[in-house]
TORPA-4810 file (N, C-alpha, C, O; in nm, 3 decimals):
<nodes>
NODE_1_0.082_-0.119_0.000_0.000_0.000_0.000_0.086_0.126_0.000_0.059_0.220_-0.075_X
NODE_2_0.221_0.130_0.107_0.333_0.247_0.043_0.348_0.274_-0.051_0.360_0.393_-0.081_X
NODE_3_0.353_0.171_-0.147_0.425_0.222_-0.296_0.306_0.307_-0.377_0.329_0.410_-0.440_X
NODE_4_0.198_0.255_-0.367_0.095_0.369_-0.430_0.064_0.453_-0.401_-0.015_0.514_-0.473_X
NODE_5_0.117_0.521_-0.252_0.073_0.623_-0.197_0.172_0.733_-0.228_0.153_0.851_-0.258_X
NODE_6_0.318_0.639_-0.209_0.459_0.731_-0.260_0.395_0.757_-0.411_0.353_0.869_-0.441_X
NODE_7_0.391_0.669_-0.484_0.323_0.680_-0.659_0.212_0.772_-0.680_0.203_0.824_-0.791_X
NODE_8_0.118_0.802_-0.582_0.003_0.905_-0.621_0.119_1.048_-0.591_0.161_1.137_-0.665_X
NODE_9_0.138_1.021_-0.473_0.162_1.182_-0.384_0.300_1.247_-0.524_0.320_1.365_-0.553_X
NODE_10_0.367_1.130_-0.580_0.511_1.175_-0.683_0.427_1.235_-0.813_0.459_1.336_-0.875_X
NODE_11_0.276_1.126_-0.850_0.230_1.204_-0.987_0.155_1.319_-0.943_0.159_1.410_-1.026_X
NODE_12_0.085_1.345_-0.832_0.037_1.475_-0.785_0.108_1.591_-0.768_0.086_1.703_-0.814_X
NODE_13_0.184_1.559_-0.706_0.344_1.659_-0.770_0.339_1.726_-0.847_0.331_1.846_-0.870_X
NODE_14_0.349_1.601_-0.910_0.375_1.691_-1.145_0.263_1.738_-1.154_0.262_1.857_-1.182_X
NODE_15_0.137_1.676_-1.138_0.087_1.777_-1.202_0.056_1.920_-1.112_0.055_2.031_-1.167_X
NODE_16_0.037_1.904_-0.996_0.038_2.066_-0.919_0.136_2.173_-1.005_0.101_2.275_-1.064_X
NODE_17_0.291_2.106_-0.988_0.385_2.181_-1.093_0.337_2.239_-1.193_0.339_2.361_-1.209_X
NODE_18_0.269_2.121_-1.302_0.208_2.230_-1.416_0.100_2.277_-1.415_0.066_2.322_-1.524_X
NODE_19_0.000_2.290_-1.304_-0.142_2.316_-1.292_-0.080_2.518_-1.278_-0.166_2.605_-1.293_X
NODE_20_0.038_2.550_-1.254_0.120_2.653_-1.205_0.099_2.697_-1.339_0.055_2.809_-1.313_X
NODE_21_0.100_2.690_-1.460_0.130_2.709_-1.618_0.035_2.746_-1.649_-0.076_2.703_-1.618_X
NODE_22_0.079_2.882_-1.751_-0.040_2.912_-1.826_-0.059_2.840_-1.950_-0.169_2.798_-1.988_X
NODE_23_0.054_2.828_-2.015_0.068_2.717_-2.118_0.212_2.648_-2.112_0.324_2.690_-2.081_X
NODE_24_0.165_2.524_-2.155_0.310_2.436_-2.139_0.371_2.396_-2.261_0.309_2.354_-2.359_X
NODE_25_0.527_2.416_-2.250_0.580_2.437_-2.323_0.623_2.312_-2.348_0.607_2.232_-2.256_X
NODE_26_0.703_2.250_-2.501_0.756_2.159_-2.464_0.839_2.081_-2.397_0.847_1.959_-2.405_X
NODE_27_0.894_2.148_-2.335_1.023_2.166_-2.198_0.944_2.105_-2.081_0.972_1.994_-2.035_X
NODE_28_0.842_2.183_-2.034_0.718_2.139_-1.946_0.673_1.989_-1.927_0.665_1.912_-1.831_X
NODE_29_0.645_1.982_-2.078_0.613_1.794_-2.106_0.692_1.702_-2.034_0.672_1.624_-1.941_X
NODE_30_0.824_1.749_-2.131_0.970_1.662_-2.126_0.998_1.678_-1.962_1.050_1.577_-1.915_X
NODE_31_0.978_1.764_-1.882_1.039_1.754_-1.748_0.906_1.686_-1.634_0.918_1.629_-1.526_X
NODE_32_0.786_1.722_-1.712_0.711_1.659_-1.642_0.670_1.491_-1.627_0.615_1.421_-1.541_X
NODE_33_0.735_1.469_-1.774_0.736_1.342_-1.829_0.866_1.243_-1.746_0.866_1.123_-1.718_X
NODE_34_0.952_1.333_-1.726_1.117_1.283_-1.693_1.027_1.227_-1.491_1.038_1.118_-1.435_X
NODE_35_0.971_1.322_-1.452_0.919_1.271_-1.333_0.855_1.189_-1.315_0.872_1.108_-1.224_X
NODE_36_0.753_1.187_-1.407_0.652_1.045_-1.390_0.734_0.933_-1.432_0.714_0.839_-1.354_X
NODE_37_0.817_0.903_-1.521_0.904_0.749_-1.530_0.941_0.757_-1.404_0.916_0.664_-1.327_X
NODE_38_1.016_0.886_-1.355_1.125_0.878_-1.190_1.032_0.736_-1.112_1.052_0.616_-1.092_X
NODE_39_0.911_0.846_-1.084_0.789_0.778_-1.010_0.733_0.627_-1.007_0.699_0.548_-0.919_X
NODE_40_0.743_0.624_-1.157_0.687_0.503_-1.214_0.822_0.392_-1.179_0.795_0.283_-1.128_X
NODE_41_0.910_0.416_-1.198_1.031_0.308_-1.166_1.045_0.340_-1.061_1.075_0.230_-1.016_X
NODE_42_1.048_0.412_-0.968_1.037_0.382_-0.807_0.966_0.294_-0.739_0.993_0.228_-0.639_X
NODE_43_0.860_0.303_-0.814_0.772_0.172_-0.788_0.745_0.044_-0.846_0.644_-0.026_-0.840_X
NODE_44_0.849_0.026_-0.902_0.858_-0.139_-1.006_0.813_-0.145_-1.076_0.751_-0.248_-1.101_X
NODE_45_0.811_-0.041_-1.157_0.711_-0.081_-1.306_0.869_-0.113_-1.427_0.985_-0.084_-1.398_X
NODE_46_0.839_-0.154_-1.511_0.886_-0.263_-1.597_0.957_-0.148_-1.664_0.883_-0.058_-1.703_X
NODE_47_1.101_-0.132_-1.686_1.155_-0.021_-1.721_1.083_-0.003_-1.888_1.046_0.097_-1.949_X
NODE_48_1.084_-0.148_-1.924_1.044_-0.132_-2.125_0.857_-0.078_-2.085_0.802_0.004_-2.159_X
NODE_49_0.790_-0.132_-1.974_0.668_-0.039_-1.975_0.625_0.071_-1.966_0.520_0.122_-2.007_X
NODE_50_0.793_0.147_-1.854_0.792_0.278_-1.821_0.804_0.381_-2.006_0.725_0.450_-2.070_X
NODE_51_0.934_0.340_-2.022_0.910_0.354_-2.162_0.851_0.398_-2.243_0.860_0.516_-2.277_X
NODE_52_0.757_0.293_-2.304_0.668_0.280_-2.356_0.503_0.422_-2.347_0.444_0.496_-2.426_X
NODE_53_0.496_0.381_-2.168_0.422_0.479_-2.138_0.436_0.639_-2.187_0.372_0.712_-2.263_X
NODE_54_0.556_0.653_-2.101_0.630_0.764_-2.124_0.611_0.861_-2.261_0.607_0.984_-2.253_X
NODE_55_0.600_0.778_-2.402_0.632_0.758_-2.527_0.511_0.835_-2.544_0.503_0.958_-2.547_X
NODE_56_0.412_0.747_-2.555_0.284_0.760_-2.573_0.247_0.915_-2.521_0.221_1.015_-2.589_X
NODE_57_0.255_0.899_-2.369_0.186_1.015_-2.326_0.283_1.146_-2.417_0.213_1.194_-2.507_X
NODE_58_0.381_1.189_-2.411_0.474_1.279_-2.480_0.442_1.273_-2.632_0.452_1.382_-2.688_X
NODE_59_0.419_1.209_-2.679_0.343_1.190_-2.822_0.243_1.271_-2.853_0.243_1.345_-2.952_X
NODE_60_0.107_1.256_-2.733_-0.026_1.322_-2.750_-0.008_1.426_-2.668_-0.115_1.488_-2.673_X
NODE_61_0.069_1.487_-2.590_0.043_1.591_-2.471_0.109_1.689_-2.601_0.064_1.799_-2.631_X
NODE_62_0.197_1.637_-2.652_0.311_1.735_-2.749_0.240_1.804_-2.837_0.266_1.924_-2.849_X
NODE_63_0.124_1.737_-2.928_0.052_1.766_-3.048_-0.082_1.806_-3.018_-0.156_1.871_-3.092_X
NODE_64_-0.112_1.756_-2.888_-0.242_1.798_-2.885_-0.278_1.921_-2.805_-0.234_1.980_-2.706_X
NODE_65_-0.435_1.940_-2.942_-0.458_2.071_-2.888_-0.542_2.111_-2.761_-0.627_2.026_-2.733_X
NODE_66_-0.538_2.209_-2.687_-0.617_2.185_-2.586_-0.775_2.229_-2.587_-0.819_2.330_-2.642_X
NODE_67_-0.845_2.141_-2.525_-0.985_2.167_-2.528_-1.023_2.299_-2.428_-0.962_2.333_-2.326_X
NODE_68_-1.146_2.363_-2.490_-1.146_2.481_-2.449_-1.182_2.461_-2.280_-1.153_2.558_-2.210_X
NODE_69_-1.238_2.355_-2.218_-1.235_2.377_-2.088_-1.164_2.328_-1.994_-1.177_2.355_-1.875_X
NODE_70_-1.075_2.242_-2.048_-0.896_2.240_-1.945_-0.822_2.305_-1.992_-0.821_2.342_-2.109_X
NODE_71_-0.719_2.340_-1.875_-0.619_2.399_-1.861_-0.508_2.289_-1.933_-0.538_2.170_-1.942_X
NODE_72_-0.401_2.333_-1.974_-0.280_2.255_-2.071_-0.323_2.124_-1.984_-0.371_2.015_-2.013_X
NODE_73_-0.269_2.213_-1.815_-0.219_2.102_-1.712_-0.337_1.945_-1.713_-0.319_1.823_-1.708_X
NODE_74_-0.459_2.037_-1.721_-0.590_1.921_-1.730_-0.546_1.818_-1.818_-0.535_1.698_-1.793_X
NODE_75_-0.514_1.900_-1.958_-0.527_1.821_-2.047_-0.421_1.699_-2.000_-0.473_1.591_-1.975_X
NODE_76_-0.282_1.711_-1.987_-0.169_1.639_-1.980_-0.205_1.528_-1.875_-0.152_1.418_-1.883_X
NODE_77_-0.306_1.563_-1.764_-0.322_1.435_-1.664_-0.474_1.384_-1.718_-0.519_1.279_-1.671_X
NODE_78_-0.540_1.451_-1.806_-0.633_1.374_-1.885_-0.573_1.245_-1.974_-0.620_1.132_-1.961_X
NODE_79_-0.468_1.276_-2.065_-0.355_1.175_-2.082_-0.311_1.094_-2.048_-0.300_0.988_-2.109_X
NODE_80_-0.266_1.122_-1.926_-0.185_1.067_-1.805_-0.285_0.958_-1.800_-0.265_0.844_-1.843_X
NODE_81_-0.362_0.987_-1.760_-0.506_0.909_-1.689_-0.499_0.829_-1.810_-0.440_0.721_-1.800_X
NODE_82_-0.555_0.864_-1.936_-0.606_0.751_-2.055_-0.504_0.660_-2.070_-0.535_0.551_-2.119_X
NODE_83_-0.403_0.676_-2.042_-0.239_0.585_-2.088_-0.240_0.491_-2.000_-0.191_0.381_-2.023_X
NODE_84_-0.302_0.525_-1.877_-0.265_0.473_-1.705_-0.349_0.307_-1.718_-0.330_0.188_-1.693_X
NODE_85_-0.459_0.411_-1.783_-0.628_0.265_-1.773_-0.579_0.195_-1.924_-0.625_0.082_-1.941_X
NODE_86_-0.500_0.244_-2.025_-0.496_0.175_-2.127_-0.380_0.069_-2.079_-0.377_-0.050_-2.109_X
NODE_87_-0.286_0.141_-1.996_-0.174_0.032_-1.965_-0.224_-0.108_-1.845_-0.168_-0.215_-1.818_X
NODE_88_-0.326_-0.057_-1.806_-0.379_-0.167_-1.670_-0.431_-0.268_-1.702_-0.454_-0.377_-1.651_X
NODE_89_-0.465_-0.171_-1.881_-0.608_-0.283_-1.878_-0.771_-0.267_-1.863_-0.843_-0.367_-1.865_X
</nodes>
């Protein structure tokens, strides 16, 4: 039960960080992205899954545009989120 709690409180983090943004830059992504693997391999996830994840989310956060009623930050843990339930399953 530690490890998911260390794992929520590390991705809550990031995104508070960019919830701070008026718009995020690609720099933003990439450093916000560099934290969630941190996170994600702190807690045993499969370095080729971390990866993978990683990939994906930086793919769509990069190109996509934002919908008019989130903030960048929404959008990027809207992401976050779809990658999370696509990777679980």
């Amino acid at each position: 039960m530690a490890m998911f709690e260390s794992l929520s409180k590390r991705l809550e983090g990031v995104f508070t960080n960019l919830s701070g943004k008026g718009k995020l830059t690609e720099a933003d992504v990439n450093e916000a992205m560099r934290e969630v693997r941190l996170a994600l391999l702190e807690a045993d996830v499969s370095l080729k899954v971390v990866r993978q994840f990683v990939e994906r989310v930086r793919e769509k956060a990069i190109g996509a545009d934002v919908l008019g009623s989130f903030s960048p930050a929404q959008q990027v843990l809207a992401i976050v989120n779809e990658e999370l339930i696509e990777m679980l399953g």
